[in-house]
C-alpha positions in Angstrom: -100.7 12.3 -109.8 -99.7 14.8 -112.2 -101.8 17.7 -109.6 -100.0 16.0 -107.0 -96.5 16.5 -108.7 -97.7 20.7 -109.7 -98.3 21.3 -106.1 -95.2 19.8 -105.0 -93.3 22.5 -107.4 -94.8 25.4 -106.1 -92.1 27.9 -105.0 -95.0 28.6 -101.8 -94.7 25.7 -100.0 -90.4 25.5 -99.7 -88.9 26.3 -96.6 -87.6 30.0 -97.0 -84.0 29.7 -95.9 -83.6 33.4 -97.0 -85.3 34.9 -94.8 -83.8 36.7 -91.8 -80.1 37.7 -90.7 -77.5 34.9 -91.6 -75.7 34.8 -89.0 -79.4 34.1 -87.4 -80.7 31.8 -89.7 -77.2 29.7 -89.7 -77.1 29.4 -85.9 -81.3 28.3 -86.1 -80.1 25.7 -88.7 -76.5 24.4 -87.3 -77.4 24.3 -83.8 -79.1 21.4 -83.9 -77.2 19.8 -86.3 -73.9 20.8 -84.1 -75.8 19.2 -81.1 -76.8 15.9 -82.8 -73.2 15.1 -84.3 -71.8 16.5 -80.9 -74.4 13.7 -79.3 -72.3 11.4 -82.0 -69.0 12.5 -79.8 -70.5 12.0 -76.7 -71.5 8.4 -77.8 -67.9 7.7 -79.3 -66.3 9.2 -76.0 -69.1 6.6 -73.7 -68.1 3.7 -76.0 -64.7 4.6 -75.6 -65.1 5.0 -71.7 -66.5 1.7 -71.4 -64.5 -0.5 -73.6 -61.4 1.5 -71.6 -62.5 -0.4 -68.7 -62.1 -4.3 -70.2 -58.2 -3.3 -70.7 -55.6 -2.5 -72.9 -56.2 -5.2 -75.6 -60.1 -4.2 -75.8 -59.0 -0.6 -76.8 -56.5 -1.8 -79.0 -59.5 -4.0 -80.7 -61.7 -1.2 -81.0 -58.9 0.6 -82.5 -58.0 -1.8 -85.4 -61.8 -1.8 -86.1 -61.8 2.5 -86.6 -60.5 2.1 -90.1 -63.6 -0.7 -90.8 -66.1 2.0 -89.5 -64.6 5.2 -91.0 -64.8 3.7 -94.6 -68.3 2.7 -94.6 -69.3 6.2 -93.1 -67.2 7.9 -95.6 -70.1 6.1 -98.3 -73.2 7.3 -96.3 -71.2 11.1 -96.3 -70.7 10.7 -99.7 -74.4 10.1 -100.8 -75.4 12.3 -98.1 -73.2 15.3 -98.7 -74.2 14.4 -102.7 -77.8 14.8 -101.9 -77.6 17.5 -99.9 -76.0 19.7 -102.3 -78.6 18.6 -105.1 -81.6 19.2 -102.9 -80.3 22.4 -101.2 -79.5 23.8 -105.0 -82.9 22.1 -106.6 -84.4 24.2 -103.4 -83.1 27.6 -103.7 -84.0 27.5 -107.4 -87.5 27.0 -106.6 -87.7 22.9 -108.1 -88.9 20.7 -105.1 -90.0 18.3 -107.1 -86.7 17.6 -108.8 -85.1 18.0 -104.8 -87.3 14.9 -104.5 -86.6 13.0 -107.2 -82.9 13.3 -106.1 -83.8 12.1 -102.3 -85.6 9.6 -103.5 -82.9 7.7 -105.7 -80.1 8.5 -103.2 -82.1 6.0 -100.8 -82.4 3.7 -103.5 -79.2 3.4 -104.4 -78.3 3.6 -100.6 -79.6 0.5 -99.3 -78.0 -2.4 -102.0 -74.8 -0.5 -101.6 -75.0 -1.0 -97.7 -75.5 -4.9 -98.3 -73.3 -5.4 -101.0 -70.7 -3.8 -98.6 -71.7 -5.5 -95.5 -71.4 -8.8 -97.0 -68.3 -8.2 -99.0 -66.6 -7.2 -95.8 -68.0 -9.9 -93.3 -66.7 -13.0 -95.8 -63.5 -11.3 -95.5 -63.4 -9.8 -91.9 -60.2 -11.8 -90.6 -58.1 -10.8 -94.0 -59.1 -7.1 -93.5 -58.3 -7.1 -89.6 -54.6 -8.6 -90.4 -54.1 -6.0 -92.9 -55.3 -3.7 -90.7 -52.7 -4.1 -88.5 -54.7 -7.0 -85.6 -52.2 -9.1 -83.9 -52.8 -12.9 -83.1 -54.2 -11.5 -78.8 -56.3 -8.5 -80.6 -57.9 -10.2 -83.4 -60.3 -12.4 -81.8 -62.0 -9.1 -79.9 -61.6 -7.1 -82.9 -63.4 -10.1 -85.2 -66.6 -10.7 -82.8 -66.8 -6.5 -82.4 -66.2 -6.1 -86.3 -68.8 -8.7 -86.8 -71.7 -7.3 -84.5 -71.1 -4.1 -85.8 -71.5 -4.8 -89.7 -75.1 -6.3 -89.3 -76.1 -3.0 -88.2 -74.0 -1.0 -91.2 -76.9 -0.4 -94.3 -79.7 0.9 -91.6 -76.6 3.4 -90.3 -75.9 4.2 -94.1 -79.9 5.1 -94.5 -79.9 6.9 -91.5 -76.8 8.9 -93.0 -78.7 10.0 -96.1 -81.5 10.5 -94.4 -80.3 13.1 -92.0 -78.4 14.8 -94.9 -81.8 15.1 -96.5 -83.8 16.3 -93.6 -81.1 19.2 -92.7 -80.5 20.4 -96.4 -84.5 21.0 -96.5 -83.7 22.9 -93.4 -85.3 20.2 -90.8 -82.3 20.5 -88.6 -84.0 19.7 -85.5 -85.9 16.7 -86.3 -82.1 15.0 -87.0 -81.2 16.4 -83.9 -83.7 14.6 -81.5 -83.6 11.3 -83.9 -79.2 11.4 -83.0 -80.2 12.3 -79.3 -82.7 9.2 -78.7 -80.5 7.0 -80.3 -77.8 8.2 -78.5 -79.7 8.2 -75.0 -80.6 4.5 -76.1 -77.1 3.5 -76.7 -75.5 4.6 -74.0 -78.4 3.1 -71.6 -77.4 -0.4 -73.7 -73.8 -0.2 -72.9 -73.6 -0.9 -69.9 -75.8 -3.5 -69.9 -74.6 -5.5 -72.7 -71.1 -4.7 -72.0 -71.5 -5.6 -68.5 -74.5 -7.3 -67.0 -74.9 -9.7 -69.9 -71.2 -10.3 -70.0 -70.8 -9.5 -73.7 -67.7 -7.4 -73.7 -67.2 -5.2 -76.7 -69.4 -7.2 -78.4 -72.0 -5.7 -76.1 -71.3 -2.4 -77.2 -70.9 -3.2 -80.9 -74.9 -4.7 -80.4 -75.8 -1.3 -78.4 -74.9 0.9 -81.8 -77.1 -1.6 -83.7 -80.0 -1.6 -81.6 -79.7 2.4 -81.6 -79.1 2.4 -85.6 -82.8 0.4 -85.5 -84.6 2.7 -83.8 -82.9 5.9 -85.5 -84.7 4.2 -88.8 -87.7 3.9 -87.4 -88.1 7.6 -86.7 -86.5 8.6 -90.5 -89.2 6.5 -91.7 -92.3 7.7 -89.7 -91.0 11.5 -91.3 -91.3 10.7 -94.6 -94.4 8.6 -94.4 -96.1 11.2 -92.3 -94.5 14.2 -95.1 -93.0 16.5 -92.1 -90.8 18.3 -95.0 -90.8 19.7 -98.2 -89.0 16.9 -99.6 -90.9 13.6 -100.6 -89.3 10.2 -100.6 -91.1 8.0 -102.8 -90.7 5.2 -105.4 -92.4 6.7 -108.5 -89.9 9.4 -108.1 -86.7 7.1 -108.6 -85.5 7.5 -111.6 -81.6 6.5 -112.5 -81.0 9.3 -114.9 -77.4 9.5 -116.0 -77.6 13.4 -114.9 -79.3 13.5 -111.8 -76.8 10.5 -110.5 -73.7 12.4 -112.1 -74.6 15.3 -109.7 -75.0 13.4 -107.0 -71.9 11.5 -107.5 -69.7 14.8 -108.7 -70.2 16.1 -105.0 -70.5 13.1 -103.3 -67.3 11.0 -104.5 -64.2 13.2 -102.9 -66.3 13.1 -99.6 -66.2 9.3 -100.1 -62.5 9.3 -101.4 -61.9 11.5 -98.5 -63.1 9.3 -95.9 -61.6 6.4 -97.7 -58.6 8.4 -97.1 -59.3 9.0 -93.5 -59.9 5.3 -93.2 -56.5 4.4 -95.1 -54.7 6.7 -92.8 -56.1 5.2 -89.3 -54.7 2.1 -91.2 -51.6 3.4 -91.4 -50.9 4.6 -88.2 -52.4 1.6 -86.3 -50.0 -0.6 -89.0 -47.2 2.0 -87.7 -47.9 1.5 -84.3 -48.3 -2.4 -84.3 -44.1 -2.9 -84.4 -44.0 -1.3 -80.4 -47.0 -3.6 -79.0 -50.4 -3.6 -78.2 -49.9 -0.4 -76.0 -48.9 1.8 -78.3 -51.9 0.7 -80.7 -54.5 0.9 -78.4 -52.7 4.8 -77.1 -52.7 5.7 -81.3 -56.8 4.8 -81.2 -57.3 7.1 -78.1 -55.7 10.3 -79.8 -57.0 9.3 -83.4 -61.0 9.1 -81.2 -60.1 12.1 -80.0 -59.4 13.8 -83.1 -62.5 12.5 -84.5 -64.8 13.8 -82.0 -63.6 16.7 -82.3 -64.5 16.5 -86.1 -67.9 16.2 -85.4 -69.2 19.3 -84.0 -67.3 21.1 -86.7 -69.2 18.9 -89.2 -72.5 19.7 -87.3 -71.7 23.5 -88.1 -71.1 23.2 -91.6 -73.4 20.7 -92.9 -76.2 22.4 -90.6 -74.6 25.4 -92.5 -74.9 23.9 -96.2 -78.3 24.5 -96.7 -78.1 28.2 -96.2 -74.8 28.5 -98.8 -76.6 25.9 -101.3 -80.0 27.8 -101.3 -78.3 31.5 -101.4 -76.2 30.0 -104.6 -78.8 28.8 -105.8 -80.5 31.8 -105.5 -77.5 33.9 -107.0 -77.4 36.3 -103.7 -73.8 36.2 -103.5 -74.0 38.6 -100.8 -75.6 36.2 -98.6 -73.3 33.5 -99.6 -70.1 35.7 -98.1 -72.3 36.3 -94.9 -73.0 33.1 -94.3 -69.1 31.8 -95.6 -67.8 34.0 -93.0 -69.9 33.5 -90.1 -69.5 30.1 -90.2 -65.3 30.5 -90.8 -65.6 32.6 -87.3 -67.5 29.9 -85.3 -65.2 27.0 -86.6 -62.2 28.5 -86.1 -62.7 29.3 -82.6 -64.3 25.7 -81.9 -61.2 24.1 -83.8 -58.6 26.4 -82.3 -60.6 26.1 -78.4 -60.4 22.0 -79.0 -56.8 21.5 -79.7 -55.9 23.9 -76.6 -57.7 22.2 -74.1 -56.1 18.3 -75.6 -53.1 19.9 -75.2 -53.1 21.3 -72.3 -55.5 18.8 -70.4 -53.8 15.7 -72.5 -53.6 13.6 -69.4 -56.6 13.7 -67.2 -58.5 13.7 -70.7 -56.5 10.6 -71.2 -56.7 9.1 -68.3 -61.1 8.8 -68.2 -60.1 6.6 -71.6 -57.7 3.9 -70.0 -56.9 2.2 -66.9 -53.3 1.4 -67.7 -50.3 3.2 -67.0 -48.7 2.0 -69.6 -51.3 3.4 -72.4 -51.7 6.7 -70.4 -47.8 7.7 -70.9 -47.8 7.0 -74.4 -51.3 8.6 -75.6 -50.8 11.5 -73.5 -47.7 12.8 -76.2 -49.7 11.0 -79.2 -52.6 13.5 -78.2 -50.6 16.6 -77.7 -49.1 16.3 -81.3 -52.1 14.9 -82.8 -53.9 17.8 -81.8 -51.3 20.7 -81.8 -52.5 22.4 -84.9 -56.0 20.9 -85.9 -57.3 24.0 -84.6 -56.6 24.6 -88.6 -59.4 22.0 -89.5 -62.1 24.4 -89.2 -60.6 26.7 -92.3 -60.2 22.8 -93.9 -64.3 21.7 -93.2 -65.4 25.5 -94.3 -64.0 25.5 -97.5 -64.9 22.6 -98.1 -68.0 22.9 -97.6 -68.3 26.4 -99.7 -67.1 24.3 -102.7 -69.3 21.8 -102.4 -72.4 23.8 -101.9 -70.9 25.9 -105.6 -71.1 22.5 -106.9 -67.0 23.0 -107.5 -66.0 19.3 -107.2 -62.4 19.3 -108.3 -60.9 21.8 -106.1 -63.4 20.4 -103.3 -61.4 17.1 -104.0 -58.1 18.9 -103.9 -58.4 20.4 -99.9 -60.5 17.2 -99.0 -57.7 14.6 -100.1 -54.4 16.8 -98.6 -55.2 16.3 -94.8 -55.2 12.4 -94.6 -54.0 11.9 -98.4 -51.1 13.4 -100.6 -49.7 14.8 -97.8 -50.1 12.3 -94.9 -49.5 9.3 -96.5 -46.1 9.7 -97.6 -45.3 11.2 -94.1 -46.4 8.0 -92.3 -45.1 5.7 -94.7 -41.4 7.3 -94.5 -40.8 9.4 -91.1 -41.8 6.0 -88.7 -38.8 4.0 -90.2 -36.5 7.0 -89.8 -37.4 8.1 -86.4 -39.6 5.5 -85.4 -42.4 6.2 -83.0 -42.0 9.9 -83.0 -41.4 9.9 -87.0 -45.5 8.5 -86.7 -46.4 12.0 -84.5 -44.5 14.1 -86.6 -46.3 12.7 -89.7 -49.6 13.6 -88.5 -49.3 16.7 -87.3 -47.0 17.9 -90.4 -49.8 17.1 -93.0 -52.8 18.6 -90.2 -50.4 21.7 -90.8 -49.8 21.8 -94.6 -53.2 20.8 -95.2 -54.5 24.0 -93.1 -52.3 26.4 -95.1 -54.0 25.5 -98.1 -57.1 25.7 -97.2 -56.5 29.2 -95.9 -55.2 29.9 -99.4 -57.7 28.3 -100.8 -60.8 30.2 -98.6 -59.1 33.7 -99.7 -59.1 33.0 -103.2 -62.8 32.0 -102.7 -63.6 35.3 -101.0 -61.7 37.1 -103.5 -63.9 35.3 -106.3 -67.5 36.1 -104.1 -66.4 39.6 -103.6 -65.8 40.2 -107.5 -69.4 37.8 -108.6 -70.8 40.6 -105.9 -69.5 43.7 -107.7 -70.8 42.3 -111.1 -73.9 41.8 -109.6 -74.2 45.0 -108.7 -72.7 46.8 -111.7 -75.3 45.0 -113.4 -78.1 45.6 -111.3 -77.6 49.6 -111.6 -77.3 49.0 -115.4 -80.7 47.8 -115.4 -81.9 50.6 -113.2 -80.8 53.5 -115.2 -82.4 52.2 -117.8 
């Protein structure tokens, strides 16, 4: 074991994610990463296309049940995003033995949380949808979707962390195809379930478990068949108060920031509920919206991490600003391009989502000012990113929590009783705005501290020349 363990370290077997131009090697890595989570979007809009069908009160249902679904992801991102960053580092400073180790206990720890949660939730489900915001004609879809859906939740929480360890190795396409297939199979279950078998939402809450099944399946066959550098196995787990620490350091304001996310989908669907079931279910269209246009972003950077990780890792700051920048340029433009097109295509964008007149009139405005300036988010998901790939938890924590935290939360809970429905747009897109300020403050201060690390580097490499 121990000449198992040696060859494992050896800096000639990693995946070299120095090698090549940046801009290069970024787009190699984040493209399929970009394409899987955009698959993700793609699934969310066909869910969303199908459920539209069965009516007002189905999307309305579907709706309540975001917050349910946000906050268990926002775990598997936080182990995931954790992991990443320790393997990624662990990588780039030539230990992929100790990259291991880390994989190996973020599964372990993975799958009791999943149950734990998953049961905690589903003796509770009809207490969390009322608090949520389900009236007495919503809760009964919302409850059998809910339900369905949480059977599925620890194999999606493994798949989670596994993809985030896959793509920090670099192994960006093999998450790719695994999101595709169990995308293609989901959206070939939809309408089946949904329709043929008369199961309604429920059918499409069954198709996302059936697809989380096989996306296991695959995960599983890579690690037993060793397709990467990194090796998942249980002599390597190991609950060391350090390696969890730096795990968790990284990993907790992605979770508090998705608790966050899911707190504030709370919030506006609890906002909403006092005008009707129309205005609840037009609130979940914009609010999908927004998140699927998230997701490519979040394809960029995290395909992006391992390149920023390794290179810090590695101490080549100059790399580091490469890459920071490139991937600054492409989110920008992909943020910015996003939000034009909702706002200027609100309504026949709108309009593929729901059948009802009704819902159409009032999403169409809930979109436009939902989306008028997230085309800030891509500064937002950079930076944070950067900081999490430094290991730089606290500031990390500060950007992560403004967007859907200290600055949206006291927006939604004042401006809707002021100015009622309206007070709930402004809310949103006040704190989308504010948040994106900081984190342009925020990502030139980072620059500004790259560029100086750079010039020390230098000063001291032509020190140790001349002598």
């Amino acid at each position: 074991m121990k000449g198992e363990d040696e060859r494992m370290a050896s800096p000639a077997e990693h995946i070299s994610l120095l090698d090549g131009k940046v801009s290069g090697l970024i787009m190699r890595l984040a493209i399929p990463s970009i394409i899987g989570l955009s698959i993700n979007a793609l699934h969310q809009l066909v869910n969303a296309i199908f459920v539209g069908t069965l009516g007002a009160q189905a999307i309305a249902a579907v709706s309540i049940t975001l917050p349910i679904v946000v906050l268990l992801t926002a775990v598997g991102q936080g182990i995931g995003i954790g992991t990443a960053s320790f393997v990624s580092r662990n990588l780039g400073a030539g230990n992929s033995l100790e990259a291991s180790r880390g994989a190996s206990l973020a599964l372990a720890l993975a799958a009791p949380i999943g149950v734990v949660l998953t049961v905690a939730l589903l003796f509770n489900l009809r207490d969390v949808l009322a608090l949520l915001g389900a009236s007495p004609t919503i809760m009964p879809v919302a409850f059998h979707y809910a339900w369905t859906l949480l059977f599925g939740y620890t194999l999606m929480l493994l798949n989670m962390v596994n993809g985030f360890i896959v793509r920090a190795e670099g192994n960006t396409r093999f998450s790719m195809w695994t999101m595709i297939a169990s995308f293609a199979l989901n959206a070939l279950l939809d309408p089946i379930l949904i329709f043929s078998l008369d199961l309604g939402v429920r059918g499409a809450a069954l198709a996302t478990l059936l697809s989380q099944i096989a996306a296991t399946s695959f995960y599983v066959l890579y690690f037993v068949r060793q397709r990467g550098v990194v090796r998942v196995r249980p002599s390597y787990i190991n609950l060391t108060r350090d390696r969890v620490k730096q795990i968790a350091a990284i990993g907790a304001p992605a979770t508090i920031t998705g608790i966050l996310s899911a707190l504030a989908f709370m919030l506006l669907n609890r906002a909403a509920a006092p005008f009707g079931d129309n205005y609840i279910a037009a609130v979940g269209i914009a609010a999908r919206l927004l998140t699927i246009g998230t997701l490519p972003i979040m394809g960029l950077c995290i395909g992006s991490q391992a390149v920023l990780g390794f290179s810090w890792g590695a101490q080549d700051f100059a790399r580091v600003q490469k890459a920071a920048k490139f991937m600054l340029s492409i989110a920008v433009g992909f943020s910015a391009s996003f939000s034009a097109v909702v706002v200027v295509f609100a309504r026949p964008i709108v309009r593929l989502l729901s059948d009802s007149e009704e819902v159409t009139e009032i999403a169409v405005s809930t979109c436009i000012m939902f989306h008028l300036f997230f085309g800030l988010f891509g500064v937002q998901y950079v930076v944070v990113t950067m900081l999490q790939s430094f290991g730089r938890a606290r500031l990390s924590a500060v950007v992560s929590f403004a967007r859907q935290g200290y600055l949206f939360v006291p927006a939604i809970l004042l401006l809707p009783v002021i100015w009622g429905f309206n007070g709930l747009l402004i809310s949103q897109a006040a704190a989308e705005l504010l948040a994106g300020l900081l984190a342009v403050f925020v990502i030139l201060r980072q620059f500004g501290d790259l560029k100086g690390m750079l010039l020390c580097r230098r000063a001291n490499d032509e020190g140790l020349d001349r002598r």
